[in-house]
C-alpha positions as protocol buffer text, in pm:
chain_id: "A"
residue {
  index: 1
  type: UNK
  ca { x: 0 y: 0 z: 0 }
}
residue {
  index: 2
  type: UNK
  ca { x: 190 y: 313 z: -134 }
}
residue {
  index: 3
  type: UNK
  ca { x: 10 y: 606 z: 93 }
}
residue {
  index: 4
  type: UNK
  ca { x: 97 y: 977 z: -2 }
}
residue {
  index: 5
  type: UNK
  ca { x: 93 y: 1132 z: 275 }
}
residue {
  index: 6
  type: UNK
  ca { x: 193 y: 1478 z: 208 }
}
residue {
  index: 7
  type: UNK
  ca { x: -83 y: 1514 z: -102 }
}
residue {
  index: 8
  type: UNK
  ca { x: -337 y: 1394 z: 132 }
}
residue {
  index: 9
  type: UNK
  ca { x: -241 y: 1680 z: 367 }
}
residue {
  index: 10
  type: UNK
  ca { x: -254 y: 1913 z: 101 }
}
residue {
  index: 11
  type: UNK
  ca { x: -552 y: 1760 z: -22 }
}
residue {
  index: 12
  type: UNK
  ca { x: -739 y: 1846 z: 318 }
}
residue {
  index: 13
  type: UNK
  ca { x: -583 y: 2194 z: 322 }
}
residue {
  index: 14
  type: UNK
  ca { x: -373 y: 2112 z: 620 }
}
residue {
  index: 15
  type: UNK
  ca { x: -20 y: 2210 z: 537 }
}
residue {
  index: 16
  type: UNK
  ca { x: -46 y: 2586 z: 579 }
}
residue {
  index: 17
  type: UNK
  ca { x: 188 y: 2856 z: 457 }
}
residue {
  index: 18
  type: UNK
  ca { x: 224 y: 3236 z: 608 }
}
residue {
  index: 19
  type: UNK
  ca { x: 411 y: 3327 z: 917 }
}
residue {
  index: 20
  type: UNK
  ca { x: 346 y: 3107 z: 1176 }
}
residue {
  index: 21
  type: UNK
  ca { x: 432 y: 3144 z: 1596 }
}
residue {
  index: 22
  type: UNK
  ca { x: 519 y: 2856 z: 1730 }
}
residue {
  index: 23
  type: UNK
  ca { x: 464 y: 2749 z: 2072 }
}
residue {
  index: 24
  type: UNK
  ca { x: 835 y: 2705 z: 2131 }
}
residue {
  index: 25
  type: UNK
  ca { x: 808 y: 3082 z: 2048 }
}
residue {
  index: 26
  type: UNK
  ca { x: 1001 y: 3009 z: 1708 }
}
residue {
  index: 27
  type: UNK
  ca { x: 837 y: 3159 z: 1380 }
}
residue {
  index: 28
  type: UNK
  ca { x: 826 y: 2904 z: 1038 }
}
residue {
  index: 29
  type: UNK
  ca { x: 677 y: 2986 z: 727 }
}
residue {
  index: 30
  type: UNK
  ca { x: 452 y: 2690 z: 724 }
}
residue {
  index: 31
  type: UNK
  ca { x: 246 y: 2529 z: 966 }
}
residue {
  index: 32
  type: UNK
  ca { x: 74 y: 2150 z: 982 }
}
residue {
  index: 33
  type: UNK
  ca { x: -285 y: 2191 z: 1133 }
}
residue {
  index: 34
  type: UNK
  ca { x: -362 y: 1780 z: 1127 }
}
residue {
  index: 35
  type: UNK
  ca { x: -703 y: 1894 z: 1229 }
}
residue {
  index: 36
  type: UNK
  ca { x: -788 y: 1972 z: 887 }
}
residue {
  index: 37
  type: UNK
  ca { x: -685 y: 1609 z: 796 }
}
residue {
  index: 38
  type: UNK
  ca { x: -886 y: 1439 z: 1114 }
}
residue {
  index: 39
  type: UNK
  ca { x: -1233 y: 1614 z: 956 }
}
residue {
  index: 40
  type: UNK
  ca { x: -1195 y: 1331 z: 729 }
}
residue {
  index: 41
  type: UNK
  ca { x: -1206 y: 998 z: 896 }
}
residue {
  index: 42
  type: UNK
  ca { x: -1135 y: 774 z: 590 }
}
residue {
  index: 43
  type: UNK
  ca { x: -844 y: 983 z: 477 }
}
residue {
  index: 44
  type: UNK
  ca { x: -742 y: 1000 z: 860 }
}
residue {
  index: 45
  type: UNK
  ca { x: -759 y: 630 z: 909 }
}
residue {
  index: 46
  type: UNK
  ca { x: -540 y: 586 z: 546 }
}
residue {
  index: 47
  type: UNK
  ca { x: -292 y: 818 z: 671 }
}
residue {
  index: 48
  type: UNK
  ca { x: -293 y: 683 z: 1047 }
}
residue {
  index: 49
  type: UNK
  ca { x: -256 y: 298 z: 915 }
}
residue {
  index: 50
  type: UNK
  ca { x: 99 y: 381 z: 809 }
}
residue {
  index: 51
  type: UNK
  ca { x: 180 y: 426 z: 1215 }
}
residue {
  index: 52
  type: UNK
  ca { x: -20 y: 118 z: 1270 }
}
residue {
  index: 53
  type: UNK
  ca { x: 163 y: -94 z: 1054 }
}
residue {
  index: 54
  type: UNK
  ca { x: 515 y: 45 z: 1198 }
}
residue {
  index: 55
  type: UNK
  ca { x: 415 y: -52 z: 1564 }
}
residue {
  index: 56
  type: UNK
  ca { x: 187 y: -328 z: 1555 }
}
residue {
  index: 57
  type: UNK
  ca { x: 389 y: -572 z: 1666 }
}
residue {
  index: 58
  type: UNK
  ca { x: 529 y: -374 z: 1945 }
}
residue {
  index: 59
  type: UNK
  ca { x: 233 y: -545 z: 2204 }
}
residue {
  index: 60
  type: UNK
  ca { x: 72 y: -198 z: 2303 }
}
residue {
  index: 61
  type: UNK
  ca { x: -180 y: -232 z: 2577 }
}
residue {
  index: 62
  type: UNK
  ca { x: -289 y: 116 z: 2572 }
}
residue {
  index: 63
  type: UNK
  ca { x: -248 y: 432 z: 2340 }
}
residue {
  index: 64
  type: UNK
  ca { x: -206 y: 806 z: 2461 }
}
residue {
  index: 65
  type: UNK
  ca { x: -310 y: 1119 z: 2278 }
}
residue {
  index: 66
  type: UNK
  ca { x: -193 y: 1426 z: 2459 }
}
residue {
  index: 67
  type: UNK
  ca { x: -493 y: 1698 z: 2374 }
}
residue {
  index: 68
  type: UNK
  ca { x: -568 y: 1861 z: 2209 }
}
residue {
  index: 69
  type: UNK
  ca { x: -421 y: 1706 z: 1842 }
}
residue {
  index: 70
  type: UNK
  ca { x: -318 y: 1377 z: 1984 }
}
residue {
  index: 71
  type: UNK
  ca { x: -712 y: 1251 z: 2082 }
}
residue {
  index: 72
  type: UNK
  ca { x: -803 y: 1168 z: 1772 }
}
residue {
  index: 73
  type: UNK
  ca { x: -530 y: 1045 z: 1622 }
}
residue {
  index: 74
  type: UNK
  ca { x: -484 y: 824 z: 1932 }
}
residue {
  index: 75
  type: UNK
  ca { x: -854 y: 700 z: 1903 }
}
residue {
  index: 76
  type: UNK
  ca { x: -789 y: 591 z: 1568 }
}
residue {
  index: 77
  type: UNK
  ca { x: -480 y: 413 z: 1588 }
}
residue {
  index: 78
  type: UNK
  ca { x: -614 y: 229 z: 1935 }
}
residue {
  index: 79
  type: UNK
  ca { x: -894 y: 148 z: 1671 }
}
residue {
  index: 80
  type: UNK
  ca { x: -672 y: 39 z: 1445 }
}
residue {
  index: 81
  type: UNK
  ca { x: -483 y: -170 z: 1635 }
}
residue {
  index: 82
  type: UNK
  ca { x: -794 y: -288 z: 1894 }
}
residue {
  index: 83
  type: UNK
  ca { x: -635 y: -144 z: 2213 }
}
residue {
  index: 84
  type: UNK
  ca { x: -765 y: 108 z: 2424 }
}
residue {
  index: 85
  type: UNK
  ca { x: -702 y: 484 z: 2346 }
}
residue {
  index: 86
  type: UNK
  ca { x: -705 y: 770 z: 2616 }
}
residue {
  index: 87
  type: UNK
  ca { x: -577 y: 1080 z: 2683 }
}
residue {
  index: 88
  type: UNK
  ca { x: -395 y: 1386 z: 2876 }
}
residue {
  index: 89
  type: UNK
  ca { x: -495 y: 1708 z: 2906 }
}
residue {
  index: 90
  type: UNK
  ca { x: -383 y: 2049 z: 3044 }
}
residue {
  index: 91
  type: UNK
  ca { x: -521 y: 2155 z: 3399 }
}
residue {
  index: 92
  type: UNK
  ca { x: -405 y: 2491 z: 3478 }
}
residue {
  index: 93
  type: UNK
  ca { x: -139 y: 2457 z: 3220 }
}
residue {
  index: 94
  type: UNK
  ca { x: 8 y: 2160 z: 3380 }
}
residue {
  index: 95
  type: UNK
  ca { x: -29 y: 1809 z: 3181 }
}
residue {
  index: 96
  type: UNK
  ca { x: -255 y: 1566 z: 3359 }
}
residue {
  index: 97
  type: UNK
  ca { x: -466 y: 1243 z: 3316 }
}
residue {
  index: 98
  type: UNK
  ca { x: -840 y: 1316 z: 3404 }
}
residue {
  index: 99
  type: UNK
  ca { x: -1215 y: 1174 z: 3328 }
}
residue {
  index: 100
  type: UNK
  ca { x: -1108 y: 835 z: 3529 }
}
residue {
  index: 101
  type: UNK
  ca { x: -869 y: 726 z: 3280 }
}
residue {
  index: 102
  type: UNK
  ca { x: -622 y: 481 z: 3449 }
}
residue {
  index: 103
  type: UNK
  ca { x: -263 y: 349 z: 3376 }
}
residue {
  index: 104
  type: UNK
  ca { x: -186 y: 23 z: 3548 }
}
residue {
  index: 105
  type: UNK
  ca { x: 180 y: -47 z: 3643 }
}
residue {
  index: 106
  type: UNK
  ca { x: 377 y: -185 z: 3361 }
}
residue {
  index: 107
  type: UNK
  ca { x: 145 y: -142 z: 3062 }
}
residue {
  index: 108
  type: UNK
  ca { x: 334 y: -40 z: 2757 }
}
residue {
  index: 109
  type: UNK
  ca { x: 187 y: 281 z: 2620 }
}
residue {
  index: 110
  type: UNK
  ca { x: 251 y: 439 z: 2295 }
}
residue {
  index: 111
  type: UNK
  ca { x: 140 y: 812 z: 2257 }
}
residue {
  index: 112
  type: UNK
  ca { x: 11 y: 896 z: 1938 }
}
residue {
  index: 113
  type: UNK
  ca { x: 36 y: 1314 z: 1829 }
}
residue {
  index: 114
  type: UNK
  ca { x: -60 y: 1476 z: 1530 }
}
residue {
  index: 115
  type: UNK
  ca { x: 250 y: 1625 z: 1499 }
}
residue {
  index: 116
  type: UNK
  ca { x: 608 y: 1644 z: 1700 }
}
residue {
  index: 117
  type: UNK
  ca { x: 824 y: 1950 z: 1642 }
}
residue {
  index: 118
  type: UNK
  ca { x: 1011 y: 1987 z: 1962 }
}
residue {
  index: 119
  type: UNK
  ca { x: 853 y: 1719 z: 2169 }
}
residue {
  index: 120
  type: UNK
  ca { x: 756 y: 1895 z: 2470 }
}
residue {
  index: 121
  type: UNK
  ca { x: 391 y: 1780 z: 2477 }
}
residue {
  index: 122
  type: UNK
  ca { x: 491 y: 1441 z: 2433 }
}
residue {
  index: 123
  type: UNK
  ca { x: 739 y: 1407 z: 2700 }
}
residue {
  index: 124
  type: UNK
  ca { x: 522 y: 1593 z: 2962 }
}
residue {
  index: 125
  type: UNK
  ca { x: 294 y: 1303 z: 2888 }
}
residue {
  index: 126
  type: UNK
  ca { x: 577 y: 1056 z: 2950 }
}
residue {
  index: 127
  type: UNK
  ca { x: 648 y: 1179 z: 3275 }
}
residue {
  index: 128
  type: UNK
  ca { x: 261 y: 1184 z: 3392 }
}
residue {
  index: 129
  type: UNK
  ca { x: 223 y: 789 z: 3269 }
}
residue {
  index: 130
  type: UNK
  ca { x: 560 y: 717 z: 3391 }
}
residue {
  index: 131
  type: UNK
  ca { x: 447 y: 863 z: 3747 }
}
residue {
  index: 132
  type: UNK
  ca { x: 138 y: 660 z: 3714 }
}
residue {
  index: 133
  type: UNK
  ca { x: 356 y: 311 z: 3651 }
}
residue {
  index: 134
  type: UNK
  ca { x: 353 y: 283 z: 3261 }
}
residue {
  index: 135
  type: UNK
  ca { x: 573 y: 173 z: 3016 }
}
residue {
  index: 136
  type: UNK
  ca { x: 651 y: 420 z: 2700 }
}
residue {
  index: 137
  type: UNK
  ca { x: 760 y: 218 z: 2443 }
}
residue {
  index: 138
  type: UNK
  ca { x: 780 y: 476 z: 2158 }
}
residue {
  index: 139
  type: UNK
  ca { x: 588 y: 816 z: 1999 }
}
residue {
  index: 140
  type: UNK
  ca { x: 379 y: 752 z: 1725 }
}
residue {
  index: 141
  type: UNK
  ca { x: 227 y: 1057 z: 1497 }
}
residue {
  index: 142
  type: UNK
  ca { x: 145 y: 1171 z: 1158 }
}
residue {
  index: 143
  type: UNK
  ca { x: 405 y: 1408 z: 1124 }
}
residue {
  index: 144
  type: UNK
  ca { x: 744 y: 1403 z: 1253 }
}
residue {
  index: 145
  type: UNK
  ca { x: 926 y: 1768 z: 1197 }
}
residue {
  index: 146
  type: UNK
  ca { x: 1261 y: 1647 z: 1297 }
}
residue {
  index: 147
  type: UNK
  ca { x: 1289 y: 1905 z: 1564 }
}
residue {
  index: 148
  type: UNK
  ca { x: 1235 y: 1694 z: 1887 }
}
residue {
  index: 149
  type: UNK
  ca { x: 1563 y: 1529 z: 2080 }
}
residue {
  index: 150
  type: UNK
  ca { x: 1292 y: 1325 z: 2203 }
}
residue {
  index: 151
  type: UNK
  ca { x: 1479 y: 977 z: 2369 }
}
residue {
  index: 152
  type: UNK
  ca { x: 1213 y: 747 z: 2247 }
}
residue {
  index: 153
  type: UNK
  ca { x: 1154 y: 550 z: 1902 }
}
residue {
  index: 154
  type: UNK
  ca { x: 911 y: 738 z: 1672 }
}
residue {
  index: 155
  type: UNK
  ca { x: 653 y: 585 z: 1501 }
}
residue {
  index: 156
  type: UNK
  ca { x: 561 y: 838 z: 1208 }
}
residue {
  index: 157
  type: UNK
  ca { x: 348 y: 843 z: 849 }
}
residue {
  index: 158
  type: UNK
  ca { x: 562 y: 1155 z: 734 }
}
residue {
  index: 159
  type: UNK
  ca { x: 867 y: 1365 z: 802 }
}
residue {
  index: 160
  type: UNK
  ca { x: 855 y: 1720 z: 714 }
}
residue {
  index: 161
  type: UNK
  ca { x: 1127 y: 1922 z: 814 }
}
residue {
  index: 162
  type: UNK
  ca { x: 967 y: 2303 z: 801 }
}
residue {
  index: 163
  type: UNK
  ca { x: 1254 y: 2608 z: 867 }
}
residue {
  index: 164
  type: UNK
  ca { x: 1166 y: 2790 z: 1191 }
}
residue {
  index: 165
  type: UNK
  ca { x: 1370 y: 3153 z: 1329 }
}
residue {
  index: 166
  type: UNK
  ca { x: 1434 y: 3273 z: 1666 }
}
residue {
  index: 167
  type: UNK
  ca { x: 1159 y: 3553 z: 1706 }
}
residue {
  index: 168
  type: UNK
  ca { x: 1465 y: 3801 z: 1701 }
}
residue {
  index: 169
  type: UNK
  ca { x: 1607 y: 3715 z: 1388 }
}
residue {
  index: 170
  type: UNK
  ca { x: 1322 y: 3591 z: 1199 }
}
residue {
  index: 171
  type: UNK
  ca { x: 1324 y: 3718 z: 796 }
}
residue {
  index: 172
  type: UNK
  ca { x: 931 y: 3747 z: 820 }
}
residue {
  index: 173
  type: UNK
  ca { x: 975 y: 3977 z: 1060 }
}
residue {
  index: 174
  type: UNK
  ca { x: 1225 y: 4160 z: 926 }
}
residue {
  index: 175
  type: UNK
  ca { x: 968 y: 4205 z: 575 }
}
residue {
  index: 176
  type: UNK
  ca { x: 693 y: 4349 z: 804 }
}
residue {
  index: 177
  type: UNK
  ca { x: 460 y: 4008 z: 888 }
}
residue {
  index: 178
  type: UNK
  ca { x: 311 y: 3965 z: 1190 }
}
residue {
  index: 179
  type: UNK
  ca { x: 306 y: 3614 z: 1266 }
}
residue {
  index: 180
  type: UNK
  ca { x: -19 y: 3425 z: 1361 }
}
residue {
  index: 181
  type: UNK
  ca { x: -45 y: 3170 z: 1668 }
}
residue {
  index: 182
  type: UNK
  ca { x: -196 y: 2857 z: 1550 }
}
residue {
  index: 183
  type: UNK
  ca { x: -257 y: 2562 z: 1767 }
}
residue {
  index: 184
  type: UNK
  ca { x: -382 y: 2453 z: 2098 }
}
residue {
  index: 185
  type: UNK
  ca { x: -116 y: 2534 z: 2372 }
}
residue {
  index: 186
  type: UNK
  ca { x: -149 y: 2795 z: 2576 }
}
residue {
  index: 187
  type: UNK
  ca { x: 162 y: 3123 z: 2469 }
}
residue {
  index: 188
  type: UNK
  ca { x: 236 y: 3388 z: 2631 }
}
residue {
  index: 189
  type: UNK
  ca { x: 468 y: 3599 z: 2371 }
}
């Protein structure tokens, strides 16, 4: 099954270009917004089977979506691969597990994102299912931007590697764009 992931993305409109603030308070001059993909559930669950292929042999008991991008993706590949799916979320800025969801010691989790730039979501989720007695066995998502140093394996359908400028040397800037702050985490410029 050859899967094109990146003309599917464009397909749903979801790899933007403009000036872009990211939440690691870099600018780029393009931006994924999966949720554009994830309107579409058969395109999502084409794009999402390339993940489960990649880790289904890993013996997953439970997949984690940090919210907001990460809960559906991580319902459809626990759907995919007939394990449970669940999720984090911020309380008071602070990454947490809620709505009775349970880890019990020594499951092996995989979290599922949309997309990983520098991995900070993702390992604040790690340390709250770690805390909790779980296993992380890897990071799966739709698109890896090769930014992370994330110490796990990655489970990805795509790489994209976007370029990104320190808000103080950024060329956008420099030409007179303001730069827009897409996404769900909370930024305080």
């Amino acid at each position: 099954m050859n899967i094109d992931v990146v003309e599917i993305l464009k397909e749903c409109e979801a790899l933007l270009e403009g000036h872009f603030l990211l939440s690691s308070g870099k600018h780029s001059n393009r931006y994924c917004q999966c949720a554009k993909l994830m309107q579409y559930p058969d395109k999502t669950e084409r794009v999402i089977s390339i993940v489960a292929d990649k880790v289904k042999n890993l013996n997953i008991d439970v997949v984690v979506g940090p919210a907001m991008g990460g809960i559906t993706a991580a319902y459809e590949l626990g759907r995919q691969l007939g394990v449970r799916a669940i999720f984090t979320e911020r309380e008071n800025n602070i990454m947490t597990l809620r709505r009775g969801f349970e880890i019990k010691p020594g499951e092996k989790i995989l979290i599922m994102e949309d997309v990983v730039t520098t991995g900070k979501s993702s390992m604040e989720t790690v340390k709250v299912l770690e805390n909790l007695g779980g296993e992380v066995i890897g990071l799966g998502c739709i698109v890896d931007r090769k930014a992370s140093e994330i110490n796990l394996p990655i489970y990805s359908a795509v790489e994209l590697e976007f370029e990104t400028y320190e808000a103080n040397n950024c060329p956008l800037c420099k030409s007179g764009s303001t730069p827009i702050k897409p996404g769900s985490r909370k930024f305080s410029v």
